[in-house]
Residue frames as a rotation matrix with the C-alpha (Angstrom) as fourth column:
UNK 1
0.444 0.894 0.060 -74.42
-0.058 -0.038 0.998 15.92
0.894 -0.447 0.035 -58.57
UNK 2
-0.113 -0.538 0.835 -73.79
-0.796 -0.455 -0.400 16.74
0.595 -0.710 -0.377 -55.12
UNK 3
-0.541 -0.242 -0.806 -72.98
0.189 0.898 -0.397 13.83
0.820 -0.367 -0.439 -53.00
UNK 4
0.374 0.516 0.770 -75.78
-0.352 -0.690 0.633 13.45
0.858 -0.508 -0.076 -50.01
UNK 5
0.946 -0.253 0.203 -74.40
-0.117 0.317 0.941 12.76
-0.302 -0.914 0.271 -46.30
UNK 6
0.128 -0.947 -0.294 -71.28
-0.859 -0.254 0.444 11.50
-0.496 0.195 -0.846 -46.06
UNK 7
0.287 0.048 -0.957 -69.68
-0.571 0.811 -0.131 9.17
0.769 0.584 0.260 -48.79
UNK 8
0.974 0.194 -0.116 -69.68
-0.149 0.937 0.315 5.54
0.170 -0.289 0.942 -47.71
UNK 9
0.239 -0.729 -0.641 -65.46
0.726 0.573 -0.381 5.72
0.645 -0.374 0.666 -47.35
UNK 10
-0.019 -0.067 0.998 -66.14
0.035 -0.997 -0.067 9.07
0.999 0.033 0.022 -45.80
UNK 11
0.451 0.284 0.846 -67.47
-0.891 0.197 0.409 7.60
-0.050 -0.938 0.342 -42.01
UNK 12
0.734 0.262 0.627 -66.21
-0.551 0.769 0.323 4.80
-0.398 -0.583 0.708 -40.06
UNK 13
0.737 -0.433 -0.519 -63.22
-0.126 0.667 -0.735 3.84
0.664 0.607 0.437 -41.84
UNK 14
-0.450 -0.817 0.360 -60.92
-0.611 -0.012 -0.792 3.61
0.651 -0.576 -0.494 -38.20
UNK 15
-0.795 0.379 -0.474 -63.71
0.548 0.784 -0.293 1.27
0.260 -0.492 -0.831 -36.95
UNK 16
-0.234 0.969 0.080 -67.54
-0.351 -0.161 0.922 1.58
0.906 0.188 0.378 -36.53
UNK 17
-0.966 0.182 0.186 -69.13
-0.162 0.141 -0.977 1.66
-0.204 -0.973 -0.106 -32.90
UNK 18
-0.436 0.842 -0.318 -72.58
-0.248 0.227 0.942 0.18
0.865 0.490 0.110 -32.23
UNK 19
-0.759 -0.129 0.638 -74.21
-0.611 -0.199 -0.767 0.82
0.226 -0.972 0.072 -29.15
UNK 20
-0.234 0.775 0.587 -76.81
-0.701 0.284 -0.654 -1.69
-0.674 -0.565 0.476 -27.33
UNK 21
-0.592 0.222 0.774 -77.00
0.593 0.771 0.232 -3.86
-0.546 0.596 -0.589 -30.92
UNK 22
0.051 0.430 0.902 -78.57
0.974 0.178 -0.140 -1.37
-0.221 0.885 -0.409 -32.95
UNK 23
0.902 0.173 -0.396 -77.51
0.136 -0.983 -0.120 2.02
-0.410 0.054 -0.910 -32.62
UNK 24
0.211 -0.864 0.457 -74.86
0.960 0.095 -0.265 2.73
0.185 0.494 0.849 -35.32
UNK 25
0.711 -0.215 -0.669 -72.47
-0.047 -0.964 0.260 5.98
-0.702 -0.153 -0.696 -34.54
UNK 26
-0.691 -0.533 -0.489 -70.89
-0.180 -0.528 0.830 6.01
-0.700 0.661 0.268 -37.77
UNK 27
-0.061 0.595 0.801 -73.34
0.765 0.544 -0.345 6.34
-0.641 0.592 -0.489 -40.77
UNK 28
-0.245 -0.186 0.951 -74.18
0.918 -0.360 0.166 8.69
0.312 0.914 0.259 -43.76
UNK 29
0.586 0.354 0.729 -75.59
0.079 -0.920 0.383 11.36
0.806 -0.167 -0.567 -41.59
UNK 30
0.865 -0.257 0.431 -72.97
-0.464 -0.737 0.492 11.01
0.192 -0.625 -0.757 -38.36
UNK 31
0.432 -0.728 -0.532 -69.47
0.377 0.682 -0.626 9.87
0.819 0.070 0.569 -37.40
UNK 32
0.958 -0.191 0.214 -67.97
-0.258 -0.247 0.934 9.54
-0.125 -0.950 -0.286 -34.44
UNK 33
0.535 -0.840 -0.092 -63.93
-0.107 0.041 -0.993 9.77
0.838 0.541 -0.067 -34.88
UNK 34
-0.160 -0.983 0.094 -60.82
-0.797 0.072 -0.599 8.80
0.582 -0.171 -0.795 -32.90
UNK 35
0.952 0.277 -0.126 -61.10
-0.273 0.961 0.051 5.02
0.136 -0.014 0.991 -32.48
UNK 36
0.258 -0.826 -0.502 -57.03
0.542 0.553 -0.633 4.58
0.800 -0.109 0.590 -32.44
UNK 37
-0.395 -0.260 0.881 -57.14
-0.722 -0.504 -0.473 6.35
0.567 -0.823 0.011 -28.96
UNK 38
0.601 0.680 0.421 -59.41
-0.799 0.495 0.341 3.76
0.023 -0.541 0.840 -28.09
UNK 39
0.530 -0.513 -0.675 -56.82
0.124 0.834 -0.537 0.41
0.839 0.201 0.506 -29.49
UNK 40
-0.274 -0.821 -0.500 -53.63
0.712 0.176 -0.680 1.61
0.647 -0.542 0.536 -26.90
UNK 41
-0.355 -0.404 0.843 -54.44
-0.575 -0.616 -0.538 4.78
0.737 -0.676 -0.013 -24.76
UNK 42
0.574 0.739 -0.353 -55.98
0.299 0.213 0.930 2.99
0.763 -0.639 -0.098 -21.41
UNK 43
-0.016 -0.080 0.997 -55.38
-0.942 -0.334 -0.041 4.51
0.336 -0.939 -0.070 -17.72
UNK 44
0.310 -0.449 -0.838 -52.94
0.591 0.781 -0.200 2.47
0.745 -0.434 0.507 -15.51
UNK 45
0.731 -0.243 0.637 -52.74
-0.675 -0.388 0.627 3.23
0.095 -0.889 -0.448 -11.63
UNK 46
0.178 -0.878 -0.445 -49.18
0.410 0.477 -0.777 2.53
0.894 -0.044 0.445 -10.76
UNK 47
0.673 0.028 0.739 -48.79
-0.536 -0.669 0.514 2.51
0.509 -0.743 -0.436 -6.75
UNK 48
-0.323 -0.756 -0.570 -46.31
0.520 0.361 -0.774 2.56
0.791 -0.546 0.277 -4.58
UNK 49
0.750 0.449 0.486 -45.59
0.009 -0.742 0.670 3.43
0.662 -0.498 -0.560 -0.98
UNK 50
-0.054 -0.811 0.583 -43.50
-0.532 -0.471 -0.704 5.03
0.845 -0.348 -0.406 1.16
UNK 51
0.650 -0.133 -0.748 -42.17
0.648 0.613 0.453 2.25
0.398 -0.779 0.485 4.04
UNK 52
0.887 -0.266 0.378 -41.41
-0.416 -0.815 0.404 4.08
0.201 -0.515 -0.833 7.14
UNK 53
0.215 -0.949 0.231 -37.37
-0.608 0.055 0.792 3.75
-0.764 -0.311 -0.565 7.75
UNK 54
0.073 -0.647 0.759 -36.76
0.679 0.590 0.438 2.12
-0.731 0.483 0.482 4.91
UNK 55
-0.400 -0.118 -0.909 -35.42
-0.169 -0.965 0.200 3.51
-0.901 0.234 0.366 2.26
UNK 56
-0.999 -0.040 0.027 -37.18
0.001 0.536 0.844 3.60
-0.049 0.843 -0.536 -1.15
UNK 57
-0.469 0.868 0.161 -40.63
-0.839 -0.382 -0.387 2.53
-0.274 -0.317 0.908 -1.69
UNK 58
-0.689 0.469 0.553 -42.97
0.271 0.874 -0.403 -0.72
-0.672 -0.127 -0.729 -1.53
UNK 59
-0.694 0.357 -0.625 -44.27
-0.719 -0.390 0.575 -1.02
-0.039 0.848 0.528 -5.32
UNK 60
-0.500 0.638 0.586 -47.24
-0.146 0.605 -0.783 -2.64
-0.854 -0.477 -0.209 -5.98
UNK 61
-0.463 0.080 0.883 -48.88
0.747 0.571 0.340 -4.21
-0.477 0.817 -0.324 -9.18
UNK 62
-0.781 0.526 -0.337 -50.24
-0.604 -0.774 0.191 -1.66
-0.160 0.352 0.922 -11.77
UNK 63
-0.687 0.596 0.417 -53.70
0.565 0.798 -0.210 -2.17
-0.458 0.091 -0.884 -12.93
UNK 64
-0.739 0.110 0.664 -56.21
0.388 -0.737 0.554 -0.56
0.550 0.667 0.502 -15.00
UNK 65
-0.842 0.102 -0.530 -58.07
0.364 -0.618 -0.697 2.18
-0.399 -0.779 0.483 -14.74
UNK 66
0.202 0.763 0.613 -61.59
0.880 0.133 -0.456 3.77
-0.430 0.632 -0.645 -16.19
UNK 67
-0.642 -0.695 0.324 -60.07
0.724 -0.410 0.555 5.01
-0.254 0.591 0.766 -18.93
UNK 68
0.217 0.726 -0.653 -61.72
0.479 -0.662 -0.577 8.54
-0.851 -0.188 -0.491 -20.34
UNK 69
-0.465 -0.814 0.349 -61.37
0.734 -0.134 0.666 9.60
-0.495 0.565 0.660 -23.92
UNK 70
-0.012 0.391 -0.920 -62.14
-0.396 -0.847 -0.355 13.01
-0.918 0.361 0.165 -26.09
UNK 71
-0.467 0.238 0.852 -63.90
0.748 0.620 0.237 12.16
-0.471 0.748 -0.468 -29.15
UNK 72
-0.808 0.020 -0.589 -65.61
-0.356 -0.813 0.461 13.90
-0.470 0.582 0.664 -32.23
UNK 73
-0.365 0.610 0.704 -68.90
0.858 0.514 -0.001 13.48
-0.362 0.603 -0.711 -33.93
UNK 74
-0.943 0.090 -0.322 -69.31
-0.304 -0.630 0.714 15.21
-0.139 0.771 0.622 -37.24
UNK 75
0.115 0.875 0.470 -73.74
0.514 0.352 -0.782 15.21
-0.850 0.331 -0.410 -37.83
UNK 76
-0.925 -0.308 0.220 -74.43
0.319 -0.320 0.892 15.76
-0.204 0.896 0.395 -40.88
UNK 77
-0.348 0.895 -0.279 -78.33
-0.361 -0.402 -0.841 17.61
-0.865 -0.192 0.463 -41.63
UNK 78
-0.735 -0.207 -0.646 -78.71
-0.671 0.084 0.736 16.11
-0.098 0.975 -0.201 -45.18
UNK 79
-0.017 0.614 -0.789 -79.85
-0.494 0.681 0.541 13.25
0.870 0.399 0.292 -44.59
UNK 80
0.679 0.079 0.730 -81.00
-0.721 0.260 0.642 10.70
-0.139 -0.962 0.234 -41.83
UNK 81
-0.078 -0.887 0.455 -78.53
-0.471 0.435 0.767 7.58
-0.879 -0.155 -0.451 -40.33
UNK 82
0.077 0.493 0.866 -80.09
0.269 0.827 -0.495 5.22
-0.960 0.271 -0.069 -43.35
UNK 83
-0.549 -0.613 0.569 -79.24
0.648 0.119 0.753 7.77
-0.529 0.781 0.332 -45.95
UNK 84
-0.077 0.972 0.223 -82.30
0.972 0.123 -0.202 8.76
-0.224 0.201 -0.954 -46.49
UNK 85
-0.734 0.048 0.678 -82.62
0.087 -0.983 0.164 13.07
0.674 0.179 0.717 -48.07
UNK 86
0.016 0.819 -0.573 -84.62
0.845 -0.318 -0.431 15.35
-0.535 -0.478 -0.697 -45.55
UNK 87
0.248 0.075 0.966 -85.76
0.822 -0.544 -0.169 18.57
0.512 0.836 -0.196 -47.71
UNK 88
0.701 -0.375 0.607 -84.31
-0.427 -0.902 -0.064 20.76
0.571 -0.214 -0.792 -45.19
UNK 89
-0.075 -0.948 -0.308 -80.74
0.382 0.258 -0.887 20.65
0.921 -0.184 0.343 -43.66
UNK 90
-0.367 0.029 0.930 -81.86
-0.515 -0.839 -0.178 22.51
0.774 -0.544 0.323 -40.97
UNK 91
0.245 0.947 -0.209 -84.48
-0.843 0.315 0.437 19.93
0.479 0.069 0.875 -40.31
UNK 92
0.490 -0.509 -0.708 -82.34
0.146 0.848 -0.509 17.21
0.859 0.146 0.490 -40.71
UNK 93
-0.143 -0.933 0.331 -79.78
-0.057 -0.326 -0.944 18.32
0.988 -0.154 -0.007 -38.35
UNK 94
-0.276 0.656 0.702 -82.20
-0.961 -0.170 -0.219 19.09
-0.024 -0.735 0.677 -35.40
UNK 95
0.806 0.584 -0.090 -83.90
-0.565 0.807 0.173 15.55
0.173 -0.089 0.981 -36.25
UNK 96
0.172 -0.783 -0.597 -80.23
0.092 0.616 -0.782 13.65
0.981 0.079 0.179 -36.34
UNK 97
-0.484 -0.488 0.727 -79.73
-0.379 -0.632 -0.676 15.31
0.789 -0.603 0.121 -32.98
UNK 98
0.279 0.819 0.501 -82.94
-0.960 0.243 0.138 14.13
-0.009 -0.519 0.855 -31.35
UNK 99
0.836 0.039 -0.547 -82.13
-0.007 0.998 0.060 10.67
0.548 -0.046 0.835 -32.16
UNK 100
0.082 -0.959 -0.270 -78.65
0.079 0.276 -0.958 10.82
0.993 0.057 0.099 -30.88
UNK 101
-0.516 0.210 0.831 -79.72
-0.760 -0.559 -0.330 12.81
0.395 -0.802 0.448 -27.60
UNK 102
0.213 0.969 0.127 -81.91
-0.969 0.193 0.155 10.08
0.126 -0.156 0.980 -27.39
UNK 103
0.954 0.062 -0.294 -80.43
-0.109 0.983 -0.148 7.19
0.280 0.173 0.944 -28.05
UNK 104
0.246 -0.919 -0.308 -76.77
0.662 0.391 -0.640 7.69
0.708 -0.046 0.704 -27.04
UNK 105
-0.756 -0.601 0.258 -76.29
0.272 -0.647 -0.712 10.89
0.595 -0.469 0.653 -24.67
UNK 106
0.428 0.807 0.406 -79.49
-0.491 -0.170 0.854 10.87
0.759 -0.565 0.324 -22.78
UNK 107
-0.444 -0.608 0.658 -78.42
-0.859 0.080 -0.505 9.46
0.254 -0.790 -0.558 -19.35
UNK 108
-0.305 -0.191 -0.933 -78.56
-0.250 0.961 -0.115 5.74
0.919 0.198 -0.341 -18.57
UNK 109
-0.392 -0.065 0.918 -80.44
-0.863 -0.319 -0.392 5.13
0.318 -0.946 0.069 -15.81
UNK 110
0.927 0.349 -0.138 -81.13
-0.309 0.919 0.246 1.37
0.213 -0.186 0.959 -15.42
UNK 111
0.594 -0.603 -0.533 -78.56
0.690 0.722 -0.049 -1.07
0.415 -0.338 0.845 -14.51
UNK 112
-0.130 -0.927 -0.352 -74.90
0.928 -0.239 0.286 -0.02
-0.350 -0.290 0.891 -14.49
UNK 113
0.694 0.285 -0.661 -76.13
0.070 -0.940 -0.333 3.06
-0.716 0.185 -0.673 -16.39
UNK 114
-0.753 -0.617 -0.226 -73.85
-0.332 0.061 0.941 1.91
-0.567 0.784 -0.251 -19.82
UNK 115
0.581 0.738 -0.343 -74.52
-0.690 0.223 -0.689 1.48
-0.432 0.637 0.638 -22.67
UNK 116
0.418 -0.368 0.830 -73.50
0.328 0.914 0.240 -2.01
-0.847 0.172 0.503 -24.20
UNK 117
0.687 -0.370 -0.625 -70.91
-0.684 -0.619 -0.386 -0.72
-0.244 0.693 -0.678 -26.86
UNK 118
0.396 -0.511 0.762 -69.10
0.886 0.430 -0.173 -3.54
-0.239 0.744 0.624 -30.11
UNK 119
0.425 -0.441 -0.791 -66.42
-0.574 -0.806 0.141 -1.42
-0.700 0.394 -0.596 -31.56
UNK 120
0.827 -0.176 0.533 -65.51
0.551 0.436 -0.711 -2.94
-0.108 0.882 0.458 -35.08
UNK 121
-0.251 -0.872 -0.421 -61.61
-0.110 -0.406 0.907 -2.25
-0.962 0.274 0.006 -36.04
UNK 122
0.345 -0.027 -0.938 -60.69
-0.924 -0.187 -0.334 -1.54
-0.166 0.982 -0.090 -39.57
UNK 123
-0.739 -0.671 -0.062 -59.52
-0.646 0.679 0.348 -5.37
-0.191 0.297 -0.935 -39.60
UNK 124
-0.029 0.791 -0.611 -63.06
-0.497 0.519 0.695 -6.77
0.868 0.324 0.378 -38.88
UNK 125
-0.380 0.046 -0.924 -62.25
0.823 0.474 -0.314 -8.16
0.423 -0.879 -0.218 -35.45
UNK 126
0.130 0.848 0.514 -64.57
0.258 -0.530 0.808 -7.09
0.957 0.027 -0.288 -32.80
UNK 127
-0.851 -0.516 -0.096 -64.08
0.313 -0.351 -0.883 -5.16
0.422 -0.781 0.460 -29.07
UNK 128
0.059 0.920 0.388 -66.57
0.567 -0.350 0.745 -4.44
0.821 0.176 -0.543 -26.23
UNK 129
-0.775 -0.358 -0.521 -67.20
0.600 -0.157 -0.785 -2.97
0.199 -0.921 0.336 -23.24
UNK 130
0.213 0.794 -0.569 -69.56
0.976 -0.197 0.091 -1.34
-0.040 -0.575 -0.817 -21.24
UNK 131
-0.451 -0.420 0.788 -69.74
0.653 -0.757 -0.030 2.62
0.609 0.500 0.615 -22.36
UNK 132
0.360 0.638 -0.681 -70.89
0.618 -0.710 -0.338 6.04
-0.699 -0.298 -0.650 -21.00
UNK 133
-0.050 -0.690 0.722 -71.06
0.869 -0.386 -0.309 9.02
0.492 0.612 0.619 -22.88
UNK 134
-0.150 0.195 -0.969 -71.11
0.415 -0.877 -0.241 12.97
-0.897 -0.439 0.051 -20.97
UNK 135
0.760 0.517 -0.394 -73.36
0.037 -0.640 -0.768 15.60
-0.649 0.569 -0.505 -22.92
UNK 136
0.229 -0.352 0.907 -72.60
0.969 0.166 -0.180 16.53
-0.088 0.921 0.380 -26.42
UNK 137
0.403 -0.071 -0.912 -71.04
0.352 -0.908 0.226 19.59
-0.845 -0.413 -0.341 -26.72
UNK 138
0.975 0.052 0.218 -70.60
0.224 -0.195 -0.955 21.88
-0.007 0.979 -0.202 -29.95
UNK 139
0.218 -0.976 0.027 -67.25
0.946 0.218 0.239 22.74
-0.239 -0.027 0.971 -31.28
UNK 140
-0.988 0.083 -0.130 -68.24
-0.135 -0.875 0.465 26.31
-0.075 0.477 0.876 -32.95
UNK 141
0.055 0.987 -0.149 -71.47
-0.481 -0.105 -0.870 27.85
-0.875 0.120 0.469 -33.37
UNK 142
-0.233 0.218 0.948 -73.16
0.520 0.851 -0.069 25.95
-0.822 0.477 -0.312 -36.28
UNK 143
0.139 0.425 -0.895 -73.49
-0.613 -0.673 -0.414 27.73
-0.778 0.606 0.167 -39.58
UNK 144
-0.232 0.358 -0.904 -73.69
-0.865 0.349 0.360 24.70
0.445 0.866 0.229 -42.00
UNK 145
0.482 0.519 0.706 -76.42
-0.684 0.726 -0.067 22.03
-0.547 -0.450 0.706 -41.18
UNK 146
0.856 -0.266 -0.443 -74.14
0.072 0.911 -0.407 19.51
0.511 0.316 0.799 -43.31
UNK 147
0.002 -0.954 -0.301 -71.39
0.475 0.266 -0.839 19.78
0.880 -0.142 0.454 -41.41
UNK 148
0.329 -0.089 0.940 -71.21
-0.543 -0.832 0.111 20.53
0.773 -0.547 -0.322 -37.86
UNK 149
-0.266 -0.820 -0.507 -68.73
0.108 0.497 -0.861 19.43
0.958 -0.284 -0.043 -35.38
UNK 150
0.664 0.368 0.651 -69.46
-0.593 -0.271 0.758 18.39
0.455 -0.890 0.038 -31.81
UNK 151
-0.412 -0.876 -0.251 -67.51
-0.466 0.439 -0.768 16.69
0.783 -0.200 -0.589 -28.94
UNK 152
0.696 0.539 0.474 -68.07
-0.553 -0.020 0.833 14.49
0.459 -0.842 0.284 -26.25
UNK 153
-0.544 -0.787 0.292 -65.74
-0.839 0.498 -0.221 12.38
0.029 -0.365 -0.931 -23.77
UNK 154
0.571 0.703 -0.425 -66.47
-0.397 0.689 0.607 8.65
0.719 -0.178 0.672 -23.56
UNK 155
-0.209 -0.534 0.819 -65.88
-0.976 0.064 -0.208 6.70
0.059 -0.843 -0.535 -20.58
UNK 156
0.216 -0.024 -0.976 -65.08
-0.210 0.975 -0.070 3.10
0.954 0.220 0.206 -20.46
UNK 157
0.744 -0.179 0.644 -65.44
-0.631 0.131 0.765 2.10
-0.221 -0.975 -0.016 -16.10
UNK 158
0.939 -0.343 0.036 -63.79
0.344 0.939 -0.002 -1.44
-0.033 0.015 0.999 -17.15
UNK 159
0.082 -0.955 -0.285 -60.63
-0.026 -0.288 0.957 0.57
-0.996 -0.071 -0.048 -18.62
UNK 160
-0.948 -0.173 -0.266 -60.28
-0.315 0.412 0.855 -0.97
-0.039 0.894 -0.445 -22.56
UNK 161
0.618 0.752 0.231 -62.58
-0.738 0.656 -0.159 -2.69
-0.271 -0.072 0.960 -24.50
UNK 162
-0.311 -0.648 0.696 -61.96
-0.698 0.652 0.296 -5.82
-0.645 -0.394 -0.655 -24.74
């Protein structure tokens, strides 16, 4: 029998984001991927400056930066986040979308405009930080509703979570 969504070691095994407390972006119908970009890459501003007659330059403490990373999310049309079979993949796909559009890539327009984002490593120890994401954007035209690959960049203002 054909396995529905993805199997259970299939999503989320580099660590499981959860946005606001209840929006899960790895589950049987979607996964968001590259989490070990998230552990070490972060944007450091190293400045220095140029002192007039002297020679050399007047360095000055690095510090982070809001860090920006390219990311993947595989939806899956099969089923919904809970597992649940929809009787059309087509369906499914279009409905997974809505919720995501909704809940994670619609634009933030209260406070800071973030969303409160827990990132779970693969040890069990937990990381946050204040998130954005920019629009979801396909990877190829879509020609299976169980599998279809999109991209977006998240942005972390702080720099890391933490």
């Amino acid at each position: 029998m054909a396995t529905l969504g993805f199997d259970c070691d299939q999503y989320g095994c580099l660590g499981v984001m959860t946005l606001n407390g209840t929006v899960a972006l790895n589950t049987p119908a979607w996964d968001l991927t590259g989490y070990p970009k998230l552990w070490v890459e972060h944007t450091v501003v190293t400045d220095s400056t140029v002192l007039a007659l002297s020679p050399g330059q007047r360095s000055y403490p690095s510090r982070l930066n809001q860090s920006e990373y390219d990311l993947t999310l595989y939806v899956n049309g099969d089923v919904n986040q809970n597992g649940v079979p929809y009787a059309d993949p087509w369906v499914g796909l279009y409905t997974n979308l809505q919720y995501l559009w909704t809940n994670v890539f619609q634009p933030v327009t209260t406070g800071a405009g973030t969303h409160s984002a827990v990132l779970t490593t693969p040890t069990g120890g937990s990381l946050s930080a204040a998130v954005k994401f920019s629009e979801l954007r396909g990877a190829d035209d879509i020609e299976n509703p169980r599998f279809a690959e999109y991209r977006t960049t998240l942005v972390i203002p702080a720099g890391r979570f933490a």
